[in-house]
N, C-alpha and C positions, 0 to 999 in steps of 0.2 A: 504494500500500500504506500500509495507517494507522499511524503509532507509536501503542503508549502511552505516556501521559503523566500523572503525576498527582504531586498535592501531598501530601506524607506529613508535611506538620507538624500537630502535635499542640500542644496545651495540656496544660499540666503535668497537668490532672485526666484525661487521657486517657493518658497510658502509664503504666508499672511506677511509677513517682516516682525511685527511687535512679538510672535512666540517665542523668537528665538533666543535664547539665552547662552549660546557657547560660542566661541568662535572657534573652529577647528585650524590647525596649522597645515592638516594631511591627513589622509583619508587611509589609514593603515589598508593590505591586503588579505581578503580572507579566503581561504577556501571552504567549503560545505558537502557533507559524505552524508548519506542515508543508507542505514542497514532495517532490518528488519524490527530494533528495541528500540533504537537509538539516533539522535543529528547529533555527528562530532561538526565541528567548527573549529578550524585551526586560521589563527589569525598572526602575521608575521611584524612580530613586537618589537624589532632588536634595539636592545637599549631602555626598554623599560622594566622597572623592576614590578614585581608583586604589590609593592607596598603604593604604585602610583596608580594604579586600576582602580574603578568602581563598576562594577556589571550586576546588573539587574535585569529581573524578569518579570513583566508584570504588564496587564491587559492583553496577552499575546504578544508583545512584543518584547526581546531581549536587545539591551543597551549597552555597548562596552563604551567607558569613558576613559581615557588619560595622558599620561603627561610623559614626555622624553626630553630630561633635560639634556641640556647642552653638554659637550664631552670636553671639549678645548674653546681654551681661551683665543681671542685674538681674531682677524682676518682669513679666510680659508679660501685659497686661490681658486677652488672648484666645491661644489657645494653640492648632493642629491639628495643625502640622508635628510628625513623630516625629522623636527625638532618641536616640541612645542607641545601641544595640546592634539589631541585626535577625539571624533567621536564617530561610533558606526550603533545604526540601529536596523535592525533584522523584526519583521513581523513573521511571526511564526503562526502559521493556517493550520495545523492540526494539533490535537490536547499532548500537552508536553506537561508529567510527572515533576512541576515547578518545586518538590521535596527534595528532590534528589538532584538538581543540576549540580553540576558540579566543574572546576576551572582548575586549569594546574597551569604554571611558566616552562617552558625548559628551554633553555638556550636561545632564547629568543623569539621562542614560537610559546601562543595562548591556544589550550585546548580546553574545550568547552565542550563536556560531555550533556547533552539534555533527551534524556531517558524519555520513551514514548507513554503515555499510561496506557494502563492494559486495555479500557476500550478500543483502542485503534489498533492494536499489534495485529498483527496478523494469526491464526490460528487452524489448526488441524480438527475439522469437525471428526469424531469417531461414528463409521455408520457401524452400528448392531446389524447382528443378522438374528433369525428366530429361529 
């Protein structure tokens, strides 16, 4: 069974203007896997730690917020790495077990485990015979 999954981040010229409350520096990258329990979400961090995240789940929608500060001082003759503030938000279309989500860092990658609840997994009806 498929979840939906999609990105609902906007650019300031795309919603009302007055909701917006964050300014984003870069728009981190994420990937999204579906198996039959479970959406993993691996989102590519480098340079932020655990302690700069806040991710939440809530109305259907999961929100990852934070912050990569700066590494070196001074002028950088070439520049790609984003720095600063990020935020991504994901509406998630089918019921996600919001008890159990769960986030770990490692080396630079955020993996966001969110467990399907059992009404939507998939399952093996048993047919009886008589």
């Amino acid at each position: 069974m498929s979840t939906t999954i999609s990105s609902n981040d906007k650019k300031p010229s795309e919603s009302g203007g007055a909701e917006h409350t964050y300014q984003s520096t870069f728009i981190p990258r994420f990937d999204i896997w579906e198996g039959d329990d479970e959406l993993l979400l691996f989102g590519d961090l480098p340079g932020v730690e655990a302690k700069d995240l806040d991710i939440r789940f809530e109305n259907s929608e999961l929100t990852i917020h934070g912050v990569v500060a700066k590494r070196h001082g001074g002028e950088f003759l070439y520049e790609e790495y984003g720095v600063g503030d990020f935020h991504r938000t994901f509406a998630v279309g089918e019921a996600i077990d919001a008890d159990k989500i769960s986030a770990e860092m490692r080396d630079g990658v955020l993996k966001l485990r969110l467990p399907k609840s059992e009404k939507v997994k998939p399952r093996r009806i048993k047919v009886n015979a008589n």
